[in-house]
Backbone as a chain_set.jsonl record, in Angstrom:
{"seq": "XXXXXXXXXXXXXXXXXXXXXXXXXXXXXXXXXXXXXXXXXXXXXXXXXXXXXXXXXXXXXXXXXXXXXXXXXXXXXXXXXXXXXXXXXXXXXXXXXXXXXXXXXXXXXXXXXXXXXXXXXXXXXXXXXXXXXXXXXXXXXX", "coords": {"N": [[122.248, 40.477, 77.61], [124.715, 41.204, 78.372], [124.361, 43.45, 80.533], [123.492, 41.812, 82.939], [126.014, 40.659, 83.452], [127.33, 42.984, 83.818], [126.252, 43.199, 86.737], [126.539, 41.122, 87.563], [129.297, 41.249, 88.178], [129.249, 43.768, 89.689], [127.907, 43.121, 92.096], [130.035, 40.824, 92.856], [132.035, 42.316, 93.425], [131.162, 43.623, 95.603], [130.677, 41.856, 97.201], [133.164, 40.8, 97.533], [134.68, 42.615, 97.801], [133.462, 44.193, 100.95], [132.066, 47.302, 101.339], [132.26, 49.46, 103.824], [132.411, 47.601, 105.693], [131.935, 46.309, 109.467], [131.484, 47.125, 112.771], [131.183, 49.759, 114.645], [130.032, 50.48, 116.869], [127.657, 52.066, 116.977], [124.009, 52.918, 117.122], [122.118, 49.28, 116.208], [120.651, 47.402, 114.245], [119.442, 43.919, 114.203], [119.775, 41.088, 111.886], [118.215, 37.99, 110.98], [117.946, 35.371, 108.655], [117.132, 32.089, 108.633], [116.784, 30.433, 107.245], [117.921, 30.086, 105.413], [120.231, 30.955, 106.209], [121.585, 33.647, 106.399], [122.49, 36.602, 107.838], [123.009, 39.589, 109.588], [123.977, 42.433, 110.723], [122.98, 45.852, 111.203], [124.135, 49.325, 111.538], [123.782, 52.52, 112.21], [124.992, 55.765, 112.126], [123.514, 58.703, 113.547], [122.453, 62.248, 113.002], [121.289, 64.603, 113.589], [118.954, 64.203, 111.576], [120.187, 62.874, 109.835], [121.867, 60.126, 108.221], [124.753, 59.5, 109.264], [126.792, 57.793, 108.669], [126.85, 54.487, 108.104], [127.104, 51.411, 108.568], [128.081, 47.743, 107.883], [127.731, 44.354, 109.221], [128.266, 40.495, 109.416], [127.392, 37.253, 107.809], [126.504, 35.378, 105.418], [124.925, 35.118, 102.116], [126.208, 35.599, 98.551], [124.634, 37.569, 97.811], [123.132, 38.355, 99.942], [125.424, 39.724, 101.47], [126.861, 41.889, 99.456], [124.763, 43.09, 98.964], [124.135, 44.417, 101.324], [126.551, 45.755, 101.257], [126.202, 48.087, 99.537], [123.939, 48.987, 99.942], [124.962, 50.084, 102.383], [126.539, 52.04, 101.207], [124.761, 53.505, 99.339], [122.967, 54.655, 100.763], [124.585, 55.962, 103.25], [124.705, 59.482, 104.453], [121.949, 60.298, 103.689], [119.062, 61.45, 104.06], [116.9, 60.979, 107.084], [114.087, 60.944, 105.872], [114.735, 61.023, 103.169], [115.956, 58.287, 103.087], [113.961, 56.358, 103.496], [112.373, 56.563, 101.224], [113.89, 55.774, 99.259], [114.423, 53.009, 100.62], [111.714, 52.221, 100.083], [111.691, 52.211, 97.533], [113.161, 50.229, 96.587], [112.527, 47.913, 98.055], [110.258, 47.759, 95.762], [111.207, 47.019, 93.574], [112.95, 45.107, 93.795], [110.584, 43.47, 94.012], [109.908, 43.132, 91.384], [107.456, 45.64, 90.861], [106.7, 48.701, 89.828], [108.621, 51.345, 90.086], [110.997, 54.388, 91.152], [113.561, 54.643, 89.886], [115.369, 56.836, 91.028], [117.646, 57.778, 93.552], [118.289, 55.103, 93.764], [120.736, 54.588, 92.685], [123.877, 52.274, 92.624], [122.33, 49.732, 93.573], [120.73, 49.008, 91.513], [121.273, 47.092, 90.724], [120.356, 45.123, 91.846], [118.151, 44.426, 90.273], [117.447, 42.127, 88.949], [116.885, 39.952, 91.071], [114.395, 39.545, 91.312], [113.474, 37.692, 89.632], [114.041, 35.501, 90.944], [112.66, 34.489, 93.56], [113.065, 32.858, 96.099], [115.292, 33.979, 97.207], [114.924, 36.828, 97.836], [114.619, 37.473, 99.454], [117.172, 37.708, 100.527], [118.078, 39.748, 99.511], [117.28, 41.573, 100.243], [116.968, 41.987, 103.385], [119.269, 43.751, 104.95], [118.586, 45.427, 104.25], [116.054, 45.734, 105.316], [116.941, 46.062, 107.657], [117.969, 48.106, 108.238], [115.234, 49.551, 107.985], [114.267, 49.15, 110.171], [115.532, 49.822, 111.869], [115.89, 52.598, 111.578], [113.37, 53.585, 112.248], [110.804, 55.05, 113.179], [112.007, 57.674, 112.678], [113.415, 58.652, 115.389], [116.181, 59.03, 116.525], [118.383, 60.434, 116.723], [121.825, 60.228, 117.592], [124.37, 61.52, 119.609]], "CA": [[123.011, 39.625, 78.515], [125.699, 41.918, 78.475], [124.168, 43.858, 81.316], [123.673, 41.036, 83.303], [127.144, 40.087, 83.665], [127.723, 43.869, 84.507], [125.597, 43.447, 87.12], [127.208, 40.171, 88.713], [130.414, 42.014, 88.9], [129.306, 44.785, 90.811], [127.385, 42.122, 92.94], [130.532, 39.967, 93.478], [132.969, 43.163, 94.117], [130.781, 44.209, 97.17], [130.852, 40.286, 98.415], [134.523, 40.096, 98.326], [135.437, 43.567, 98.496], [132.853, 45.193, 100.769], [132.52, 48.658, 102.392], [131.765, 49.936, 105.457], [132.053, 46.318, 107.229], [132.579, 46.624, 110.537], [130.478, 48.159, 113.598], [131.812, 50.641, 115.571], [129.314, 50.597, 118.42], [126.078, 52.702, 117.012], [122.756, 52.043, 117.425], [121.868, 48.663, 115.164], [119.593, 46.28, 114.28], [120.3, 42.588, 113.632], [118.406, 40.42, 111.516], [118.29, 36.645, 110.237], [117.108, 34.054, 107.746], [117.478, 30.585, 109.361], [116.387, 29.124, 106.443], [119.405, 30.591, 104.481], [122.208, 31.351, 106.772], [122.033, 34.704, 106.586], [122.895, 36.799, 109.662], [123.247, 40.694, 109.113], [123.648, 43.406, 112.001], [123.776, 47.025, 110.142], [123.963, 49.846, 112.574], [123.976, 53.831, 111.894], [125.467, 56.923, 113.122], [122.445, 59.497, 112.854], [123.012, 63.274, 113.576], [120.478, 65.887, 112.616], [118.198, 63.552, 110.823], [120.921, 62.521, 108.667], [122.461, 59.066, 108.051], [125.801, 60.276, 108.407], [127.664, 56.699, 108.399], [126.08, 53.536, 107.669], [127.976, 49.977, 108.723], [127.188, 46.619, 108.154], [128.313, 43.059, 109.345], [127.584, 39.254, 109.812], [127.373, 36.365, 106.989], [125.231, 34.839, 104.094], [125.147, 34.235, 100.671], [126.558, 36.648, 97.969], [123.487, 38.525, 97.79], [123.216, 38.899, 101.201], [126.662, 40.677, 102.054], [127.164, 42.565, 98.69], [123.266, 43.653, 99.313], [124.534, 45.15, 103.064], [127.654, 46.579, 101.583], [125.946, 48.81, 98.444], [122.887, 49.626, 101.047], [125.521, 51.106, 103.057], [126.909, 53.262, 100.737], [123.555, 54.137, 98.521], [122.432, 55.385, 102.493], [125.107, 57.284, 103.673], [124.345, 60.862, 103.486], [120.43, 60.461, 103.705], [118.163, 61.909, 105.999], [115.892, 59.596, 106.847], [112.779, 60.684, 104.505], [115.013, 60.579, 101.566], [116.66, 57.021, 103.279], [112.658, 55.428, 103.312], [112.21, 56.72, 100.162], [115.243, 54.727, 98.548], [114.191, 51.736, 100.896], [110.475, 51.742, 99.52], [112.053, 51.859, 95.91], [114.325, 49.19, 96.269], [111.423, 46.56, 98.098], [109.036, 47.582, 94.942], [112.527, 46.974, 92.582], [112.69, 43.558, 94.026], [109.055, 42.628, 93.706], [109.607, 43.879, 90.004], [106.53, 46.855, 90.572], [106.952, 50.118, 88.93], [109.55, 51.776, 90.936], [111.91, 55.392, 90.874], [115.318, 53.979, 90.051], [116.035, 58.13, 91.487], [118.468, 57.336, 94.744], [119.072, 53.25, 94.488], [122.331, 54.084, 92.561], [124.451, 51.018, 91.82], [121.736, 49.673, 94.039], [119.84, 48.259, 90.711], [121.719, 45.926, 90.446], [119.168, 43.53, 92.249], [116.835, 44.249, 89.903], [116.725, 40.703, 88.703], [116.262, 39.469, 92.055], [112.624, 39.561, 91.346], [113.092, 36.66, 89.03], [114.201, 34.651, 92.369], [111.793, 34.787, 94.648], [114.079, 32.455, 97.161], [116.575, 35.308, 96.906], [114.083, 38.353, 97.653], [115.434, 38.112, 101.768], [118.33, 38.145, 100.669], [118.784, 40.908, 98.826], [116.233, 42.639, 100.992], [117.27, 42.029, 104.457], [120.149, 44.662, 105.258], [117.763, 47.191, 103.803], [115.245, 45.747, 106.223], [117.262, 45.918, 109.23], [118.236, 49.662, 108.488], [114.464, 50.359, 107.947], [113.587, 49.01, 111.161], [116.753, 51.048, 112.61], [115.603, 54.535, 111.456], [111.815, 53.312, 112.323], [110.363, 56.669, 112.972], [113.115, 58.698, 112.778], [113.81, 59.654, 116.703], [117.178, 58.075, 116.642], [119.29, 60.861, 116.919], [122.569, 60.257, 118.484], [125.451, 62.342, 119.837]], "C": [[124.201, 40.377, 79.104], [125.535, 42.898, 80.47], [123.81, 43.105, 82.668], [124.855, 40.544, 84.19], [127.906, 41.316, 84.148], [127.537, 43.508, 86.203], [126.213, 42.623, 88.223], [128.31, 40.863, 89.296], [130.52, 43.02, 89.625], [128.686, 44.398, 91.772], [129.063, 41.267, 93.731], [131.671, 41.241, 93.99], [132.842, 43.681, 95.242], [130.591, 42.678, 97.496], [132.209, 40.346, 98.38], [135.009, 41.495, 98.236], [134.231, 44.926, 99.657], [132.951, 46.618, 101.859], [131.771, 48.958, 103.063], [131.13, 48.782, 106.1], [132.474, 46.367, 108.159], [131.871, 47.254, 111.594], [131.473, 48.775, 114.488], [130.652, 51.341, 116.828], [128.207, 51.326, 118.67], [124.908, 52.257, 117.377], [122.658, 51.086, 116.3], [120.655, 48.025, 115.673], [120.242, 45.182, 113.626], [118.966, 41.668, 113.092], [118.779, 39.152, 110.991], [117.212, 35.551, 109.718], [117.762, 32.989, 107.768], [117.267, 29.836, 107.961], [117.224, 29.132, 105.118], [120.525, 30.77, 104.771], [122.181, 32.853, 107.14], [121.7, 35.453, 107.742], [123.386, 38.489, 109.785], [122.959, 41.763, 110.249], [124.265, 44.46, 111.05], [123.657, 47.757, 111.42], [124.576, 51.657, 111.422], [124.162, 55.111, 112.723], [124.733, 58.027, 112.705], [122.478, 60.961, 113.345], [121.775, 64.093, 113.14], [119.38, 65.223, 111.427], [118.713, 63.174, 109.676], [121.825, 61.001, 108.933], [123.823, 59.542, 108.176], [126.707, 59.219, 108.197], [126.284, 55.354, 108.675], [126.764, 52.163, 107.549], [126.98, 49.099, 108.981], [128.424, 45.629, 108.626], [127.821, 41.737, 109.691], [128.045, 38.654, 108.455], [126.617, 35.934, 106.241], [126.042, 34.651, 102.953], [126.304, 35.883, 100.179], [125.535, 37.474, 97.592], [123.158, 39.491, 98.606], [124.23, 39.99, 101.446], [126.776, 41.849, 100.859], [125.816, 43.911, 98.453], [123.618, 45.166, 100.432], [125.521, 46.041, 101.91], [127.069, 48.06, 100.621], [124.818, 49.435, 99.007], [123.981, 50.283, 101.291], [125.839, 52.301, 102.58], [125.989, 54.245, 99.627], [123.161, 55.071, 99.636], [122.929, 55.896, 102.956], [124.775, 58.651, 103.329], [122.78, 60.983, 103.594], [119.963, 61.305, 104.776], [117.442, 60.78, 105.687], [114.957, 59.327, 106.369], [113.309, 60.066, 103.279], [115.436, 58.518, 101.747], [115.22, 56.066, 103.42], [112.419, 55.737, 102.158], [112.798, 55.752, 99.152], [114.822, 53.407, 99.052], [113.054, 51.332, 99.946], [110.59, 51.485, 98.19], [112.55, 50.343, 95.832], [113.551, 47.666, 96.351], [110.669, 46.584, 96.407], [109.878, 46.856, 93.79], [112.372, 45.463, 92.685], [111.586, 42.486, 93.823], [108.849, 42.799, 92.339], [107.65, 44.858, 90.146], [107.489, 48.053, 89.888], [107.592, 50.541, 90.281], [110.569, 53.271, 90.674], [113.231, 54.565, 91.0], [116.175, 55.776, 90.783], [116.735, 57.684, 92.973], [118.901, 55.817, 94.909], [120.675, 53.531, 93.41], [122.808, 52.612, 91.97], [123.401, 49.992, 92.524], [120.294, 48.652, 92.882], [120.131, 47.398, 90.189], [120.949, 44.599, 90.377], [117.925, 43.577, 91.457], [116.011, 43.082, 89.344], [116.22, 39.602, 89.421], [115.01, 38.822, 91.956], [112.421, 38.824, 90.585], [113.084, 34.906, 89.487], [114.141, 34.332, 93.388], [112.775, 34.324, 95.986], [114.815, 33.316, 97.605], [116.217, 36.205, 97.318], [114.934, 38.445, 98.818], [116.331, 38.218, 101.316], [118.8, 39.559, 100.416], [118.165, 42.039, 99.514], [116.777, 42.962, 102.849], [118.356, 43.048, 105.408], [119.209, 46.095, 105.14], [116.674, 46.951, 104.955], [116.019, 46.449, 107.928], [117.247, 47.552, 109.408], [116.532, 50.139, 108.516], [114.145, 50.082, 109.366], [114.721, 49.781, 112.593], [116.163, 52.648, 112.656], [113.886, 54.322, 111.744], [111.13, 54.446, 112.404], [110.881, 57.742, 113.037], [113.346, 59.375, 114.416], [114.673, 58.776, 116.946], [118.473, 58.601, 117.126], [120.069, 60.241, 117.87], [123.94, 61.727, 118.365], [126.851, 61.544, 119.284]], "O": [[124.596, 40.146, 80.247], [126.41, 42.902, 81.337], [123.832, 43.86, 83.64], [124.749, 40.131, 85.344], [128.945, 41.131, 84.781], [128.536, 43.527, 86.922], [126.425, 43.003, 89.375], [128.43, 41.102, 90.498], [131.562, 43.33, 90.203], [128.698, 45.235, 92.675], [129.181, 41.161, 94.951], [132.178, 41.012, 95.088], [133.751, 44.135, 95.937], [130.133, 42.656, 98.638], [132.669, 39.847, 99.407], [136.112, 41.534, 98.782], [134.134, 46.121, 99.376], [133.687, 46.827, 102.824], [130.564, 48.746, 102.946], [130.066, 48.681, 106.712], [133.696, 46.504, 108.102], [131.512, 48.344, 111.149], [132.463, 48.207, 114.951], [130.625, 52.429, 117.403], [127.673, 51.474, 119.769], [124.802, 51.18, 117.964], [122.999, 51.591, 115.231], [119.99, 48.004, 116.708], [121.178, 45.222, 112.827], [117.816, 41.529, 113.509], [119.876, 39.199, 110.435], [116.156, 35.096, 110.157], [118.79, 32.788, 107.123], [117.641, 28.679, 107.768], [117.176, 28.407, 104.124], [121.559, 30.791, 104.104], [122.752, 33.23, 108.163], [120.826, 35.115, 108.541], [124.531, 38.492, 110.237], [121.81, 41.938, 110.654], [125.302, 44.393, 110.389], [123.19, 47.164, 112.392], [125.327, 51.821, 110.461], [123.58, 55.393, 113.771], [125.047, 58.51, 111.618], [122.563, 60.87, 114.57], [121.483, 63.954, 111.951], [119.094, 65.899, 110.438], [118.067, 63.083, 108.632], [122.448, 60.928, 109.992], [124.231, 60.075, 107.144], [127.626, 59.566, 107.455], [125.198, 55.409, 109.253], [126.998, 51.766, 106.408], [125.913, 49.12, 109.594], [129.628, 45.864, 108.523], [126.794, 41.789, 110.368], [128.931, 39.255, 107.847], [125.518, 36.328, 106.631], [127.194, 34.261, 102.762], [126.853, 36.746, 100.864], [125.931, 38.285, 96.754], [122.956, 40.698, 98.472], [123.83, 41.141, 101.617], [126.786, 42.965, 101.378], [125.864, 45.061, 98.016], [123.416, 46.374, 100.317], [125.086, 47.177, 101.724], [127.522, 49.135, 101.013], [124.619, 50.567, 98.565], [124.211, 51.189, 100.49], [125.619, 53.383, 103.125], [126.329, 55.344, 99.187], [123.042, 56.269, 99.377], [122.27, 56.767, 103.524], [124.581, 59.016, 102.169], [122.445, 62.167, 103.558], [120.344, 61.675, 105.886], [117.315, 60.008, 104.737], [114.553, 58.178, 106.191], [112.861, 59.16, 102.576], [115.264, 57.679, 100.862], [115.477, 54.862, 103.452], [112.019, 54.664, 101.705], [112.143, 55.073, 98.361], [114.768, 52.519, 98.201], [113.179, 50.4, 99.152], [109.83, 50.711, 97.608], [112.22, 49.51, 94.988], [113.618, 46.712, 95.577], [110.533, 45.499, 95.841], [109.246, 46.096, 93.057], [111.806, 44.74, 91.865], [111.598, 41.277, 93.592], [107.696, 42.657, 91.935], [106.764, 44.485, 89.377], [108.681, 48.108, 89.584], [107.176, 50.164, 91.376], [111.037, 53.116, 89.546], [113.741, 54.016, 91.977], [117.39, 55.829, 90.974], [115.89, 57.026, 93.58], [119.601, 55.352, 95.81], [121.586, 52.704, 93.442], [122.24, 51.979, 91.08], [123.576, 48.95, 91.892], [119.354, 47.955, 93.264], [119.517, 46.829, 89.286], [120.839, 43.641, 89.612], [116.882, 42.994, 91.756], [114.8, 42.899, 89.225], [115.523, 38.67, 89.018], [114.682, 37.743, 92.45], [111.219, 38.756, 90.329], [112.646, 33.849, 89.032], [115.025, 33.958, 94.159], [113.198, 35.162, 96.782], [114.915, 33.254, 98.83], [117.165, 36.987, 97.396], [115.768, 39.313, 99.074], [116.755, 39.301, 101.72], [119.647, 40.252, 100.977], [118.481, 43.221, 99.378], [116.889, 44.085, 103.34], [118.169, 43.042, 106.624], [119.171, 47.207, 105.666], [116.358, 47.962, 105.583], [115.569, 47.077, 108.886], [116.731, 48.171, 110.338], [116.393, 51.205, 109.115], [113.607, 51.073, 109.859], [114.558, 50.077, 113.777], [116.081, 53.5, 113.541], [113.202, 55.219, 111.25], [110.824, 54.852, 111.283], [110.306, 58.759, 113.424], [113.433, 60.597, 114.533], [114.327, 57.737, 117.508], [119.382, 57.968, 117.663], [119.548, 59.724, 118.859], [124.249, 62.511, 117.468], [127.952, 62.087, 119.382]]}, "num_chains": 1, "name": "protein.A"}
């Protein structure tokens, strides 16, 4: 149980404290679940096939936002093989499959997700938006 209750608190410190909210005018993607509230535009600054900044913003639950803010900073720094790599972990993480916990970082947090199916978008959706951001990697910007 103990780990658990780790787990909330590094869940509720990226809902009320989180990082890299804010867009500063990159390319994004925006995504929403009407049937939850949630409302999530991430957007990335991509150089050389590298993630090199990674912002999110919008509204939802605490799953939702704390989801966006710990994506952001698990994803900074990627290129974009290693940054689908980490995504494809994180969906299989959520569906509880066999999964590399190698790159999700504090990122495993959601691993109990997968005992709340209702919950999966949530915790999934920021990571979606960025995958459908870096979609085949020709994103570069200046």
């Amino acid at each position: 149980m103990r780990i658990n209750n780790l787990y909330r608190q590094v869940i509720m410190d990226h809902y009320k404290n989180p990082r890299n909210k804010g867009l500063k005018g990159f390319r994004s993607s925006r995504l929403r679940n009407p049937s939850c509230g949630d409302d999530v535009t991430v957007e990335a600054r991509i150089s050389n096939g590298v993630l090199e900044e990674v912002n999110h913003d919008g509204k939802g639950c605490s799953i939702c936002c704390s989801s966006a803010s710990v994506m952001s900073e698990v994803l900074a720094g990627k290129t974009i093989d290693e940054a689908k790599e980490i995504i494809s972990s994180f969906y299989k993480m959520i569906k509880n499959e066999e999964f590399s916990e190698e790159g999700l970082d504090e990122a495993v947090v959601y691993q109990g997700v997968s005992q709340f199916p209702a919950r999966m978008k949530c915790a999934t959706i920021s990571w979606t938006a960025l995958e459908e951001l870096i979609g085949d990697g020709e994103v570069e910007q200046k």
